[in-house]
C-alpha positions, 0 to 999 in steps of 0.5 A: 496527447491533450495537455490541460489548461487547469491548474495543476492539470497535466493531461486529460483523464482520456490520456490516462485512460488510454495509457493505462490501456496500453500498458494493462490491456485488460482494463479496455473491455472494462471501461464501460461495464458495471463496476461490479465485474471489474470488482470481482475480476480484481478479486479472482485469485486462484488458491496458492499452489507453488512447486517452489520452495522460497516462494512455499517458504515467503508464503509460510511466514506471511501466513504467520504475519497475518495471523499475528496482525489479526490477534493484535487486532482483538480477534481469537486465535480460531479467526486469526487462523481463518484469516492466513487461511483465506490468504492461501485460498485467495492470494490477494492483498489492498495495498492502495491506502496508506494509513488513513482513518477508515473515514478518510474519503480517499481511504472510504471509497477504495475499502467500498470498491474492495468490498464489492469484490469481496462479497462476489466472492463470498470471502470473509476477511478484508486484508490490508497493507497501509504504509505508515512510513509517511508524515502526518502531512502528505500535502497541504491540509492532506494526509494521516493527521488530517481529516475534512469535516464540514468543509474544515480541516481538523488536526486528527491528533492535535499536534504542532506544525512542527510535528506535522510536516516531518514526523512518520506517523509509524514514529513511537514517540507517542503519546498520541490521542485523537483530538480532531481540532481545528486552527484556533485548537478547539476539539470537535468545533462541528458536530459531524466531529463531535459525534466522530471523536465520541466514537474514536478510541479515547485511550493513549497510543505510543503512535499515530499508527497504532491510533489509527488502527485501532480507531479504524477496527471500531469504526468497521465493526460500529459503522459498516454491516458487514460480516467481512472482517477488517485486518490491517498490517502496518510497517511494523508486522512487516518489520517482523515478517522481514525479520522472520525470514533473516532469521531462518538461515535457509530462506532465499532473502537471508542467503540470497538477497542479503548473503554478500550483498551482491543480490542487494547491490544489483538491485539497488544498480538496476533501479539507478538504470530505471532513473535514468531511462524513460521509465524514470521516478517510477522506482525511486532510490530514496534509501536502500532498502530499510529506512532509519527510525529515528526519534519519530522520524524516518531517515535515509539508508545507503548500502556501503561497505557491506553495511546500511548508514545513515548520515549525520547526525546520528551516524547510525550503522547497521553491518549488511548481515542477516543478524543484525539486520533482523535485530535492529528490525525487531529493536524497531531501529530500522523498517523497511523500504517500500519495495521491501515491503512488496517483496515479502508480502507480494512478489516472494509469496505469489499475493496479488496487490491492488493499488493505486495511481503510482503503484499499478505501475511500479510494481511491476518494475519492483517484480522486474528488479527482483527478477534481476536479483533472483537471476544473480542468484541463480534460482531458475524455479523462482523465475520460472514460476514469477513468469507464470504469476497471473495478474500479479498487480492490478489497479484498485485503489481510487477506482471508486471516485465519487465527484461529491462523495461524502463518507458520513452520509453514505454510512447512514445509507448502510442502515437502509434498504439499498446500500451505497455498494448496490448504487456503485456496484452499476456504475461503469467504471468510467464514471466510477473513477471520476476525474483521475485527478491523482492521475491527471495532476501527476506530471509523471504520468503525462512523461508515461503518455510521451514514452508510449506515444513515441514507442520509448516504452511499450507491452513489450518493453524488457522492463514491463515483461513480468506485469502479468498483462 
């Protein structure tokens, strides 16, 4: 393994290449072909077929989260249809972005790689999941309530450092507008950000999340010639699909996973074990399971006494029961985990995620705790048909890379004769994904090279048996 020198540099762009190849085999025969096979590839989804009633079940409510998402989106009933429709035909869900405006570079190239799969297989929905559990700022100058403008960084809604550094953008303690200002708090100091605010939505939004969704559905329809239709599913529809299946007596996460809390807390023992082996900060137990909201921001749950707490202040309580939980979930007083998210839109129902840096590989490991709880739970059909999941999480976000990638120019390419996508799309994807900088500045992925390197974790490893490779 070559450590880098650079700042911030913790291993080469080659050792993750070679890492991601060890562990996904399939990506080998990729590295030097067009960018287009790897696109079509990562979009071949076989139609949903399943012999398994929780799985039939998880897939049944999605379908219905997809559908009440696309009509909150503007679209009819007839194209809200379509879309759950698709979702059956085509199991297949982006869920590497989290909820960046569509022009965000990091966002932009990810929804161009996904439509490069989608148009090889003709479909006519592109559907999303972009976390909103995160702050306005990621990083420095980074995240949901920034965006780079001719070398500036502009404050997306305006707001004070305060807000900025420990507000969750899903947080309803709007109102928000677009406002695009820079350090002195002038609104649109350049003119790329003056004629971008011109298109932004100018009405007021209870959050940044639903700002963001709104403004993104605008600018796809003006900016992209595209007859796929964007849909984007926030934290919130979630909320809603985890408190659908709560409220149905029957379903495998009410009786099961939550039931007496036994499924739960086996889960939530397996993932301590993950942190101390060599697998460790790939599944991290931030909270368990849901997270607090709680004034705009997202606050930690532990799993006690058979009932989620959060500490001080608030001394908020919810009992670790179907009921309540779904309750607070449609009070908006809860929200789920990340690997709740996965379970109900990905794991459960059989949809294929495409993701990012961190997630192509923790979402195996969210498959293999889960495999521990459906084990506790004693339901063989829902492992059997997990053993034979094809694929079930592959790498799609930050696969499209460009070194001096611009958005704004590229959107002017689409209204000539050849589009970004034809220039992309014969890319080989060694090129395509650029430097791996998000990669290669991630100390965790040099551990992952040193594990693999010394036989610590292998394909074979009990905990990477249900990634699909």
């Amino acid at each position: 393994m070559t450590i880098i020198g650079k700042a911030g540099e913790h291993c080469s762009a080659a050792d993750v290449r070679r890492t991601l190849s060890a562990l996904m085999p399939h990506l080998t025969s990729y590295w030097q072909c067009p960018l287009r096979h790897y696109a079509s590839v990562a979009h071949d989804v076989e139609k949903f077929l399943s012999e398994c009633c929780a799985r039939r079940h998880a897939m049944e409510l999605l379908c219905r989260c997809v559908e009440r998402a696309a009509l909150r989106s503007g679209y009819d009933p007839k194209e809200a249809r379509s879309a759950s429709l698709q979702l059956m035909g085509s199991p297949i869900l982006q869920t590497g972005p989290h909820c960046l405006l569509l022009i965000e570079p990091d966002a932009f190239y990810t929804h161009l790689f996904s439509l490069l799969g989608l148009q090889a297989h003709g479909r006519e929905w592109y559907i999303t999941y972009h976390a909103s559990t995160v702050s306005f700022s990621e990083k420095a100058k980074k995240g949901p309530g920034w965006l780079w403008l001719q070398d500036e960084p502009l404050n997306v809604f305006g707001l004070p450092r305060s807000r900025m550094d420990s507000f969750s953008i899903c947080g309803l303690n709007g109102p928000y507008r677009f406002a695009l200002s820079n350090a002195k708090g002038d609104p649109a100091p350049n003119a790329t950000a003056a004629g971008l605010l011109g298109e932004l939505p100018s009405e007021e939004f209870g959050s940044a999340a639903d700002a963001i969704r709104a403004a993104n559905q605008t600018l796809w329809r003006g900016n992209l010639p595209s007859p796929i239709k964007l849909l984007q599913l926030d934290d919130f529809d979630i909320a809603d699909l985890v408190a659908d299946h709560l409220e149905d007596a029957g379903s495998w996460m009410s009786a099961d996973f939550i039931g007496d809390g036994k499924v739960a807390e086996s889960i939530l023992d397996a993932m301590d074990r993950l942190n101390i082996g060599p697998w460790q900060g790939w599944v991290r137990r931030t909270t368990d399971l849901f997270w607090r909201m709680e004034k705009g921001r997202i606050v930690p749950l532990r799993l006690q006494d058979n009932a989620l707490r959060a500490t001080c202040p608030s001394n908020f309580e919810v009992k670790f029961r179907p009921d309540s939980i779904a309750a607070a979930l449609r009070q908006r007083a809860i929200v789920p985990s990340l690997y709740t998210v996965f379970l109900v839109t990905s794991i459960l129902p059989g949809v294929r995620a495409l993701g990012g840096c961190r997630q192509t590989i923790y979402y195996p490991l969210m498959r293999y705790l889960t495999a521990i709880g459906l084990k506790r739970s004693g339901d063989c059909d829902f492992l059997t048909e997990m053993r034979e999941d094809d694929q079930p999480g592959l790498w799609g976000h930050r696969v499209l890379k460009p070194l001096n990638g611009n958005p704004f120019r590229e959107i002017k390419l689409f209204r000539g004769a050849e589009t970004p996508l034809e220039t992309y799309a014969a890319m080989p994807l060694v090129q395509s994904s650029g430097d791996l900088a998000s990669f290669i500045r991630d100390p965790i992925w040099t551990d992952l090279s040193g594990h693999i390197a010394s036989g610590a974790i292998t394909l074979g490893s009990e905990e990477w048996q249900w990634s699909g490779s």
